[in-house]
C-alpha positions in Angstrom: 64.0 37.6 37.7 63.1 39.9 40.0 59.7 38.8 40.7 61.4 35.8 41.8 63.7 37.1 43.9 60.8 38.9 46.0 58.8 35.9 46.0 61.7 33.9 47.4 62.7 36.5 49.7 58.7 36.5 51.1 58.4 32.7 51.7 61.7 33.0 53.7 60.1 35.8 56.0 56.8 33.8 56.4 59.0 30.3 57.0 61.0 32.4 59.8 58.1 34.3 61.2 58.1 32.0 64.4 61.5 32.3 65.1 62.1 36.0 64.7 59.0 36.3 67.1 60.4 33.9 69.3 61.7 34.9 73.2 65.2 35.9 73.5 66.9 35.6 76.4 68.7 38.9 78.6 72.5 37.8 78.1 73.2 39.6 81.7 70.0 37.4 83.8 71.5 34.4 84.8 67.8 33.2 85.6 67.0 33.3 81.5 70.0 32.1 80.5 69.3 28.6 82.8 65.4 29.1 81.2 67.0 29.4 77.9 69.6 26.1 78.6 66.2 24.1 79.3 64.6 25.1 76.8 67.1 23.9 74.2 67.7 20.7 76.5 64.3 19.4 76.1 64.2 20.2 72.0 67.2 18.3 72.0 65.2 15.1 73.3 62.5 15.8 71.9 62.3 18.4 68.7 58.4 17.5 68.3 58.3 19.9 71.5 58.7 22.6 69.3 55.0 22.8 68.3 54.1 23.2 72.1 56.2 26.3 72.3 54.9 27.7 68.9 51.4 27.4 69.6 51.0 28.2 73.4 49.8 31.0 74.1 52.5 31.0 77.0 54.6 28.7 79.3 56.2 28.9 82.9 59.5 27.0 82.9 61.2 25.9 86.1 64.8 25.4 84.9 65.3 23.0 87.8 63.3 21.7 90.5 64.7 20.0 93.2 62.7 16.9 94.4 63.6 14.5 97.6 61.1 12.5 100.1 61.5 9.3 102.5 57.6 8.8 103.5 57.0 12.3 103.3 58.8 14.6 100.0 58.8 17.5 99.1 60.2 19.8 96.0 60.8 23.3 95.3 62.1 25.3 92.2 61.9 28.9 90.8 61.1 29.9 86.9 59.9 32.4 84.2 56.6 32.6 82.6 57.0 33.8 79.0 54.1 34.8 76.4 54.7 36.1 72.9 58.5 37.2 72.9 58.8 38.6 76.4 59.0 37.7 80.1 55.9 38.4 82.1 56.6 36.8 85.2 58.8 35.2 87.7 57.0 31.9 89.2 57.7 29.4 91.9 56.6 26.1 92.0 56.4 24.0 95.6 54.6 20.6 96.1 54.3 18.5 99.5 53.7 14.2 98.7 53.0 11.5 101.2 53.5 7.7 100.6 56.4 5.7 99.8 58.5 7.5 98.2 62.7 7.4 98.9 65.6 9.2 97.0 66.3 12.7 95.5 65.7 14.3 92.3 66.2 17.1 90.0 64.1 18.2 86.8 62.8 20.5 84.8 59.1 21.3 84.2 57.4 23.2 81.2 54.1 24.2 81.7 51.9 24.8 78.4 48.9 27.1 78.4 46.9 26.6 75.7 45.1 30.1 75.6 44.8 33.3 76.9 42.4 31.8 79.8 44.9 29.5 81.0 47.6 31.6 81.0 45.5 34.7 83.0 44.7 31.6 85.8 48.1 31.0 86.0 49.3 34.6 86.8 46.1 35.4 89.0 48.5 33.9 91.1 47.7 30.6 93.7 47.3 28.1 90.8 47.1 24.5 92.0 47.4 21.7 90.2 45.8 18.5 92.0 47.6 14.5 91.9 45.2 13.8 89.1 47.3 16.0 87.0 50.1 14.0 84.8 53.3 15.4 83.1 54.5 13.9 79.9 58.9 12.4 80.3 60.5 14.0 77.9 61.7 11.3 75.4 61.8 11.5 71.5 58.3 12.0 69.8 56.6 11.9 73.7 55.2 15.7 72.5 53.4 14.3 69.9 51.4 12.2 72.2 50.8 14.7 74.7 47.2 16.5 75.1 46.3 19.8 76.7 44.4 19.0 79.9 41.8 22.1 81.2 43.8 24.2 79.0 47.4 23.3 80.2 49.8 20.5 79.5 53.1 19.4 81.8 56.3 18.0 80.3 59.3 17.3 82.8 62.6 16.7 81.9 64.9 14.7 84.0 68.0 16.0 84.3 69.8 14.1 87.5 69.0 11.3 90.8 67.0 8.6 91.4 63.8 8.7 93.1 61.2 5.8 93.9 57.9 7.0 94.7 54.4 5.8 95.2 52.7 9.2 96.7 49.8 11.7 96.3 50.3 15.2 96.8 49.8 18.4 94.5 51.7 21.1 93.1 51.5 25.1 94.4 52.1 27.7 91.8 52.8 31.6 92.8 53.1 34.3 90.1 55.2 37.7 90.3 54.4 40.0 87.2 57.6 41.5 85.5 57.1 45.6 85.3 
């Protein structure tokens, strides 16, 4: 019997490994708790997502990004870049578009980085990503479609306004390490 017990008791600790590793969010930073909010918001449409946070090596999460053009757009937002079960990093993400575009938007964006490289180009600061780069809708079972792309993959979440747009431009990435 208690053989069993023990044996119980390990496959519980091995099921749960992932979670008690997981990141936990500082009650008192207002900027984790909104991390944490879209974090839970996109498992919500999506639980396949789950596997892209489990297996990254890190992501940067911009909570909300606010997006507007008419000819020429623009968007802005702030985030966290999290590896293992800590902060590392505060990042911002800016991007300038050209074409037709009309309306406003907000979203959040998850950035995946499949390995350690990816995640040290990220915080080396000055990432770019180009228009050739595509981010994945969060929908139910979109994850499981999804593909890591020179070591990083993109998911946005819409989370409010309406926004018609046929433009190129890129994104702009800074990193700030935590002490």
């Amino acid at each position: 019997m208690r053989v069993l017990a023990h044996s119980l008791l390990t496959i519980t600790l091995l099921l749960n490994v992932g979670t008690l590793l997981a990141w936990e969010p500082d009650p008192n930073s207002k900027k984790q708790l909104e991390v944490q909010a879209a974090i839970l918001d996109i498992k919500a449409k999506d639980p396949g997502i789950e596997a892209w946070f489990d297996g990254a090596a890190g992501y940067a999460v911009f909570p909300k990004v606010g997006k507007g053009g008419l000819g020429i757009g623009g968007a802005y937002g702030t985030g966290l870049v999290i590896a293992g079960d800590k902060v590392v990093g505060t990042t911002s993400i800016s991007q300038v578009t050209i074409g037709f575009q009309i309306g406003a938007q907000a979203y959040a964006e998850f950035i995946f980085f499949r390995d350690d490289i990816a995640l040290e180009s990220f915080k080396r600061g000055n990432f770019e990503m180009g228009a050739q780069a595509s981010a994945v809708v969060a929908k139910a079972g979109a994850s499981a479609d999804a593909a890591y792309d020179k070591g990083v993959a993109i998911f946005t979440n819409i989370s409010g306004g309406v926004m018609a747009e046929a433009s190129v431009g890129g994104q702009k990435f800074k990193f700030e390490p935590v002490n």
